[in-house]
N, C-alpha and C positions, 0 to 999 in steps of 0.2 A: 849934793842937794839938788841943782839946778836937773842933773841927770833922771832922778829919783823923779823931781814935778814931768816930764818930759815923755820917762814911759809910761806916766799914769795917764794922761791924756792920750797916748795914743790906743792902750787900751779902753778907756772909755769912745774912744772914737770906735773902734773895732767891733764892742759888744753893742753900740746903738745901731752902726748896721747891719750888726745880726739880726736884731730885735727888729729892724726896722725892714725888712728882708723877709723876715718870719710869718710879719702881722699884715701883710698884702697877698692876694690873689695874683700869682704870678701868670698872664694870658700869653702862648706864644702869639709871636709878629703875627701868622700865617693861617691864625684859628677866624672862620669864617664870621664872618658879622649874623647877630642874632636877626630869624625873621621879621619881619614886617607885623604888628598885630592884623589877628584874622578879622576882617570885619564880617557883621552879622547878615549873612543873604536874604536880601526883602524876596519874601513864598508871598504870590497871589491867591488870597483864597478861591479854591475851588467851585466854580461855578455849579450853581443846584440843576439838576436833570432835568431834562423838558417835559412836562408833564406828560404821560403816556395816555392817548384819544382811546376810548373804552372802543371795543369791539361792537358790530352791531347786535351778537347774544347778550352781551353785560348791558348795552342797553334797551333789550328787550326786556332781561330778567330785572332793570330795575324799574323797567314803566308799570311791569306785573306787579313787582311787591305791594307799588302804589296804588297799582287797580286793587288789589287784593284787600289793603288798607281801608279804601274807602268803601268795596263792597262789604265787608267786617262793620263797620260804622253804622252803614246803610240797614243792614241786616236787624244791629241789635236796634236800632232805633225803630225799625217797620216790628218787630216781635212784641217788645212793646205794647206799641198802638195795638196789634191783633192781641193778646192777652188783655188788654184794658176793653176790646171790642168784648169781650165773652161776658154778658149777663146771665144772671140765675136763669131769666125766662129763655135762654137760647141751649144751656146746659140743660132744662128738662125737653126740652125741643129734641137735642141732639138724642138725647137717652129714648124717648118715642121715635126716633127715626131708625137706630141701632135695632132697638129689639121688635121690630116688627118683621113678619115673614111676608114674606112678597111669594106672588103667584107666578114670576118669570122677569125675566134676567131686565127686560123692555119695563116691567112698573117698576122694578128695585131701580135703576138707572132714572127716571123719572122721578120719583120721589128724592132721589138724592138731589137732582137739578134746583128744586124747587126748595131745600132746604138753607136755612138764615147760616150754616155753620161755614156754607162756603167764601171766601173772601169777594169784597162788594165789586173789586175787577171781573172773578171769574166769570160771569154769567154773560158779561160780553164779548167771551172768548168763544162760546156757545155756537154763534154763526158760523164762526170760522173752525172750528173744529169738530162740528157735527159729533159726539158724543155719544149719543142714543142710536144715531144710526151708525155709526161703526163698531157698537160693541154690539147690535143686533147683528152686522154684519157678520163678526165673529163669532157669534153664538153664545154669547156672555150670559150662565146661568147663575143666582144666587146660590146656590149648592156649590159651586167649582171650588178649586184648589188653585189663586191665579198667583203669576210672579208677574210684581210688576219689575221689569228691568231698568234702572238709569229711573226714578220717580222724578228726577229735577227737585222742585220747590214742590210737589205735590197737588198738580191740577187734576189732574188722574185719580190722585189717590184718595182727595176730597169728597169724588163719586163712589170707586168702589171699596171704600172702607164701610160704610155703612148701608154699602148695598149686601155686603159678604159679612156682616156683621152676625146674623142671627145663625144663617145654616151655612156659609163657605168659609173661607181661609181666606186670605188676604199676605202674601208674602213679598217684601220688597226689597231689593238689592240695595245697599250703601256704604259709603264709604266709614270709617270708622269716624266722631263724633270726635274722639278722646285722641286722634292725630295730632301731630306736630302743628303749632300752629301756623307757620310759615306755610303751610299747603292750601291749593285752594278746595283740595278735595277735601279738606278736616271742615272747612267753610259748611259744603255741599252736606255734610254730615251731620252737622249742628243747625243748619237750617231745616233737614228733615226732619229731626230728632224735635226739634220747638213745636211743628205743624203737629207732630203725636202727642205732644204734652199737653196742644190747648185744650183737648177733650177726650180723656180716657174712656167716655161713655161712644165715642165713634171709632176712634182708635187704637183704644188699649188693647184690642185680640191680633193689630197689625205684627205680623213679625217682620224685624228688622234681621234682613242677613248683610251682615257685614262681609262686601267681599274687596280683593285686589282687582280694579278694571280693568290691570294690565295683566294679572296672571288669573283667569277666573275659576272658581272651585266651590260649584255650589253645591254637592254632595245632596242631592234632591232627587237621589235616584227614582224613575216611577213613580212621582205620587203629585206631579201638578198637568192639571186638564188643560189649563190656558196660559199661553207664555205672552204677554205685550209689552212688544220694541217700540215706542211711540218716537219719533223722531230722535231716535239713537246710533242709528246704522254709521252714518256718515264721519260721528266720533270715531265708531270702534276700526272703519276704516284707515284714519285720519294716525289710530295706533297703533297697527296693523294685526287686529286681533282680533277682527269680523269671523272666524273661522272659530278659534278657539271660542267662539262666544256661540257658535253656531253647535258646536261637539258638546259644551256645556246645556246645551237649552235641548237639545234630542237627548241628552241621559236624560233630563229633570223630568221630561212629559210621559205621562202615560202611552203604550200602545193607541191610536188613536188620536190623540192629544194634538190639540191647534196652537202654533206659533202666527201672531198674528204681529204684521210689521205696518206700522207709519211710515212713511220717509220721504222729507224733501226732494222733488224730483228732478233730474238734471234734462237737458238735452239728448236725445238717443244718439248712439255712439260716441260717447265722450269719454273721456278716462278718468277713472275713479279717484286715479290719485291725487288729482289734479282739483278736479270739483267739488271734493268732498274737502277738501280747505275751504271752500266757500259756502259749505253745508248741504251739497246735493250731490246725490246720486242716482244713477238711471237704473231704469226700472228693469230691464232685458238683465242688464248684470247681477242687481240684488236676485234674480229670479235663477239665475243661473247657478248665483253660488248657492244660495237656499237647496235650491233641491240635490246638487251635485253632493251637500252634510244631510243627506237619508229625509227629505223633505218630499212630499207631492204638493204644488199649487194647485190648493181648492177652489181659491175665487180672486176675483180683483173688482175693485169697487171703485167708482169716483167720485164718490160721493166727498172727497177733503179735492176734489184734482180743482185749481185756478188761471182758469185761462189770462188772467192778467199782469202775472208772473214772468216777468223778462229774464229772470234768471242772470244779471250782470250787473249785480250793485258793486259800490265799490268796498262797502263790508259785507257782500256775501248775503245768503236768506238775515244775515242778523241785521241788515239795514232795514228789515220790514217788520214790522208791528208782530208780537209786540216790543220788541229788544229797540229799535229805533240808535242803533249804537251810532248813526253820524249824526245824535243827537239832533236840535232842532231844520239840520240841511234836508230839504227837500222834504221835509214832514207831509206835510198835504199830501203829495203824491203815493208816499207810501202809504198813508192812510186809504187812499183812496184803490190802491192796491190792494190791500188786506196782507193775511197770513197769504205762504205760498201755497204755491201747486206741489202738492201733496200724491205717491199713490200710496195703495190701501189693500194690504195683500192678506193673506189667508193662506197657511199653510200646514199643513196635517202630516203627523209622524207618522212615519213607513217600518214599517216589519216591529220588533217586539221592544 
């Protein structure tokens, strides 16, 4: 009996450490200790880039956008006023002043001077830009076929559009109207395009050629008498497409046919490239390149030349009246300057 109790126990001694043997994870002595936890590495954030200082182009082309901005403003606010200026009695004015024929180039040019349709500034530009005698100069008949090249805002075109009304043509170079508006030449477009609207009775026979100033293509083979640069030159140098402008304007004129040039005048012997950023150029050179593109000079006149013309503002002819671009700096003096010294050339197409 006593036997019997004796193996039982040491069986049950046997199967508990089996059991107990079984239900543990048995680790050798020699298995290396578990890592360390990983802690999490402090990242400093990334410091933001130093602001990159604009070139001085990006800060040219964004003082432009603003110029461009405020002349845009400027514009629609002055059209305005001049569309509010146009009464009935100045519309039958205009329409008597259109349809009458004139006996030579000197009354048609004269009657236009005198007429209410021109803006209330123009008339004081008169002194300074003698009118009447530089287009007598060039021979300006009411019969002609004339291109005006570069009209600007149209002080020029105020005279011979209703000079050339009844018996000549009237054709003038522009930029497209209907451009991009970020351009300042779409500006230049839309400002001419307003001056033809205010009165279809002086303007509406103007034709408008749309052209590129930088690639020119006026397809006007033979059929215009009088070509007027009026202080243009100095731009087309500025683009370097004085020449192309030169090969374009001798197809357009008849055999015969007078290229008559305005142009701020520089210093004799000075370099083109140079002064015409400042808006002048000398007379010896335009005269050289003119006739070297199939030209003979007819005449030259002084009749615009100003001897009080220093020629060295610090904005160039645009510091003088009427642009005044350093704004109220030294006004007086510029006034008392005038427009600049001007010459005033004449020049006749050679062979067919």
């Amino acid at each position: 009996m006593r036997s019997h109790r004796l193996g039982s126990l040491a069986f049950v001694s046997v199967f508990g450490l089996a059991l107990g043997c079984a239900g543990e994870e048995q680790v050798p002595a020699d298995f290396p200790p578990p890592p360390p936890p990983v802690q999490a590495a402090i990242v400093a954030a990334p410091r933001p880039p130093a602001p990159v200082e604009p070139t001085p182009e990006e800060i040219k082309k964004a003082a432009d956008a603003q110029e461009l901005v405020a002349d845009r403003a400027k514009f629609e606010t002055d059209n305005k006023a001049e569309i509010a200026r146009w009464t009935p009695e100045m519309h039958k004015a205009a329409t008597a002043l259109a349809g009458k024929t004139y006996p030579s180039g000197h009354a048609a040019i004269q009657a236009a001077m005198a007429g209410t349709h021109r803006w209330p500034s123009a008339a004081g530009r008169d002194k300074f830009r003698h009118p009447l005698e530089t287009l007598d100069f060039l021979g300006f008949k009411p019969t002609m076929t004339v291109l005006e090249i570069g009209p600007g805002e149209g002080w020029f075109t105020q005279l011979l559009a209703p000079a050339l009304a009844k018996q000549g043509k009237l054709i003038a170079t522009v930029a497209d109207p209907n451009g991009p508006v970020e351009k300042r030449a779409t500006l230049y477009g839309q400002r001419f395009k307003a001056l033809l609207d205010t009165s279809p009775e002086l303007y509406g026979k103007v034709q408008s050629l749309v052209v590129d100033s930088n690639a020119p293509a006026l397809g006007l083979d033979k059929t215009v008498d009088l070509v007027l640069l009026m202080r243009e030159v100095h731009g087309m140098v500025n683009g370097k497409i004085f020449l192309a402008w030169l090969g374009e304007i001798n197809k357009a004129l008849k055999p015969g046919g007078v290229l008559g040039i305005e142009e701020h005048r520089a210093k004799p012997d000075t370099n083109p490239e140079d002064t015409a950023k400042k808006g002048y150029v000398a007379e010896k050179w335009v005269i050289d390149q003119v006739t070297a593109a199939g030209f003979k000079l007819a005449g030259k006149s002084e009749v615009n030349a100003n001897a009080k013309d220093t020629k060295d503002y610090p904005e160039g002819v645009w510091s003088l009246p009427p642009s005044y671009r350093e704004n109220d700096a030294n006004r007086d003096k510029y006034t008392a300057i005038g427009e600049s010294d001007r010459m005033t050339l004449k020049f006749v197409k050679v062979g067919k």
